[in-house]
C-alpha positions as CSV (number, residue, x, y, z in Angstrom):
1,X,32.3,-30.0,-29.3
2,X,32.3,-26.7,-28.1
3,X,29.1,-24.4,-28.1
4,X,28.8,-20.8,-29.7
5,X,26.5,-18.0,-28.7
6,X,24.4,-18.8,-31.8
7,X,23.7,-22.8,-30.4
8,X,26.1,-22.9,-33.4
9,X,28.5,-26.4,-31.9
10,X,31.8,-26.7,-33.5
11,X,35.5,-28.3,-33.0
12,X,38.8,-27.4,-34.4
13,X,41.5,-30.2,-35.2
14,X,44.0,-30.7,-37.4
15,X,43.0,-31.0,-41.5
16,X,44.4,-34.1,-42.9
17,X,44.7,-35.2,-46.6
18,X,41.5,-37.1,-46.9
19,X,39.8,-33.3,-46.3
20,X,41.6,-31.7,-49.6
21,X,38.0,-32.5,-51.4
22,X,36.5,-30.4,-49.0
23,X,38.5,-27.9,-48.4
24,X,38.7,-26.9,-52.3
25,X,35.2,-26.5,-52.2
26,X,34.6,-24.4,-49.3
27,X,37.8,-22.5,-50.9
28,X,35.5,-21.9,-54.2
29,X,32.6,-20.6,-51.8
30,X,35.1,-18.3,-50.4
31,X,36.0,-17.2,-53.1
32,X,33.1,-16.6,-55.2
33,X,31.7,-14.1,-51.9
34,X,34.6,-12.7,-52.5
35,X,34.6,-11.9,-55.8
36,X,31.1,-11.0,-55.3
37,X,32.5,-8.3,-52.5
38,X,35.1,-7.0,-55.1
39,X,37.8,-8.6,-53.3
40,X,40.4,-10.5,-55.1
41,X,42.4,-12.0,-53.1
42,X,41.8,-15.3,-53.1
43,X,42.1,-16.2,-56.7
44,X,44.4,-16.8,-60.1
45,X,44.6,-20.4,-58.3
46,X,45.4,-19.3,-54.8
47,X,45.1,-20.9,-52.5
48,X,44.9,-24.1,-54.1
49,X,45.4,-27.7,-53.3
50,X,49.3,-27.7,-53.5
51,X,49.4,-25.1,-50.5
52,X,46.9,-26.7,-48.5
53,X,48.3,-30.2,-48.5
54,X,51.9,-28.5,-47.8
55,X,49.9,-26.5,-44.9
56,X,48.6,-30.1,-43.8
57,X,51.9,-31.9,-44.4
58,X,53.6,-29.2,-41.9
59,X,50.7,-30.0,-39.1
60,X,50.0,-26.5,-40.0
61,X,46.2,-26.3,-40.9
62,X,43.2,-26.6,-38.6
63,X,39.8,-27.2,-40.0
64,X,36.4,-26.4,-37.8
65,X,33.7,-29.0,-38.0
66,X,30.0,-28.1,-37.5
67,X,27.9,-30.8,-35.7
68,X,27.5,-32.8,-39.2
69,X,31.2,-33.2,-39.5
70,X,31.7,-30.6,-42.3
71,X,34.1,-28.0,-42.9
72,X,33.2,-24.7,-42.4
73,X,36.6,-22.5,-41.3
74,X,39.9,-23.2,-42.3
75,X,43.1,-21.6,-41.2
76,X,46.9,-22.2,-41.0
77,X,50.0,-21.3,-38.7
78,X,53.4,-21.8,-39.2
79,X,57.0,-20.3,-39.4
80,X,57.3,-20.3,-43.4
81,X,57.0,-16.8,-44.5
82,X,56.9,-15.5,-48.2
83,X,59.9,-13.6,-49.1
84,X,57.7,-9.9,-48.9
85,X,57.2,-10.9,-45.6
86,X,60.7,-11.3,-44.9
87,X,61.7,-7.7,-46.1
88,X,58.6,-6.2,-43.8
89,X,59.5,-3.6,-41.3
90,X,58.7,-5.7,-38.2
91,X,58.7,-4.7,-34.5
92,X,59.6,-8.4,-33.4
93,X,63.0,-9.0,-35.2
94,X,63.4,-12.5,-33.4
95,X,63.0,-15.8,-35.0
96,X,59.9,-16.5,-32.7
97,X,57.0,-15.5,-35.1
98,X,54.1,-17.1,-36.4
99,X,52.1,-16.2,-39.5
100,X,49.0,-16.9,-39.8
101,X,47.6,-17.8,-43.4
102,X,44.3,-18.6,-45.0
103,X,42.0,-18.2,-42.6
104,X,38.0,-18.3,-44.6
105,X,34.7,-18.9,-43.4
106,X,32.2,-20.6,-45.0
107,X,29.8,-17.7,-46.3
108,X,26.6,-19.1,-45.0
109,X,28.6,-19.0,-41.4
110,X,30.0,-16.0,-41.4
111,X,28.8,-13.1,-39.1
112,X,28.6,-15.9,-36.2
113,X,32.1,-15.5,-34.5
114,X,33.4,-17.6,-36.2
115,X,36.4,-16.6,-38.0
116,X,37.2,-15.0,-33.8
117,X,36.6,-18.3,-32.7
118,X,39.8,-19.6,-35.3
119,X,41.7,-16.8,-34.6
120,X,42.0,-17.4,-30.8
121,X,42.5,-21.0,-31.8
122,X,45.3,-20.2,-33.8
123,X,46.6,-17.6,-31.1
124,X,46.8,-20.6,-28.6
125,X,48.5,-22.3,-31.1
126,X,51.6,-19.7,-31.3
127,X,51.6,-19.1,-27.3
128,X,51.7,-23.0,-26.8
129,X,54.8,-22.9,-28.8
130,X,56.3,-20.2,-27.4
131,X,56.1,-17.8,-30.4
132,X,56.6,-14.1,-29.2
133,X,54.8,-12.7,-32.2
134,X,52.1,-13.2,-34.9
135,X,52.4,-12.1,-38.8
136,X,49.4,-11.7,-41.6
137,X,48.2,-10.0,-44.6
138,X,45.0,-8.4,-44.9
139,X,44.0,-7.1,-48.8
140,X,44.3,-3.4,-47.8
141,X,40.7,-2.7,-49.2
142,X,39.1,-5.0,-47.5
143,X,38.6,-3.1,-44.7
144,X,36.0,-5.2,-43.0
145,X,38.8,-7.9,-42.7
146,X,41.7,-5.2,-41.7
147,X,39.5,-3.8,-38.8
148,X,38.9,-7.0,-38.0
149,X,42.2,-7.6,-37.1
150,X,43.1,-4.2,-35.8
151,X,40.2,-5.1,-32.9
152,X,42.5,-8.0,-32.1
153,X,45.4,-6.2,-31.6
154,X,47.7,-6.1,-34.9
155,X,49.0,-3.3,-35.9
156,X,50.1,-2.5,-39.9
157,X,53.2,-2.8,-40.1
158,X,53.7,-2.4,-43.8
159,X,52.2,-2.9,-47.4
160,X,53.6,-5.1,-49.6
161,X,52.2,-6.4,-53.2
162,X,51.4,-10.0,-53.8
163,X,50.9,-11.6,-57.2
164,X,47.3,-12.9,-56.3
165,X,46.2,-9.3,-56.6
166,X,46.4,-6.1,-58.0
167,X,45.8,-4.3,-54.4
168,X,48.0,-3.8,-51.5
169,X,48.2,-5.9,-48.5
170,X,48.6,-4.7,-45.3
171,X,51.8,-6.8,-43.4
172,X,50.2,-7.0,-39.6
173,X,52.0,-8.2,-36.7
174,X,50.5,-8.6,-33.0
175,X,53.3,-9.0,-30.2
176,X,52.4,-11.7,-27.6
């Protein structure tokens, strides 16, 4: 277990299938704040439990644990890339990449770190395998989220639409 600021004590591991339960109810928190924000992105049925357990069948999602053992971050990293991200304007061109993909918080966790603390996770991830560059969407208006990322070092790279919403995303890219 690792220790936050906030006496907050996590770990990060790999999500299995035996969390899919879990995972679709924190995704239902998530999404209700959301919805509650005005945001939209997360859902018409996305992300549901047919992407996660093809996330956790590619060893590509990471769940972070509190001290009880529950769920309370989720996020995946891998090399398959929807086809709008495939037609972006990117400054890596190499095979290299990682995207990263459904990273959420638990609501009553948020504003702790935590969603940094799953990004550098994730980041270490893509280094350890030798990626040379990382790719995400951000809902364009959700700005909180988008200058969240441009803190960490990713830079827009172009806007694409997605059939989970009516709003742009953002295509951002960070080069390791």
């Amino acid at each position: 277990m690792t220790k936050l600021k906030t006496n907050l004590k996590y770990s990060i591991e790999f999500a299995d299938k035996n969390d899919i339960d879990e995972v679709m109810i924190l995704t239902e928190k998530i999404n209700q704040d959301l919805l509650s924000i005005g945001m939209t992105q997360w859902n018409n049925g996305y992300p549901n439990e047919e992407v996660y357990l093809k996330d956790i069948s590619l060893n590509s999602m990471y769940k972070m644990l509190n001290e009880q053992g529950q769920i309370i971050a989720i996020g995946s990293i891998n090399k398959n890339q929807h086809p709008n991200f495939a037609e972006a304007n990117w400054k890596d061109k190499s095979d290299t990449f990682r995207l990263i993909y459904r990273l959420g918080v638990d609501p009553e966790y948020q504003n702790k770190g935590l969603a940094g603390v799953m990004m550098d996770y994730l980041e270490d991830v893509a280094i350890k395998e030798k990626a040379t560059s990382i790719r995400l969407g951000a809902l364009s208006t959700y700005e909180k989220v988008v200058n969240f990322y441009l803190k960490r070092n990713y830079s827009i790279q172009d806007k694409k639409g997605f059939p989970v919403s009516k709003s742009v995303y953002y295509l951002m890219e960070k080069i390791l």
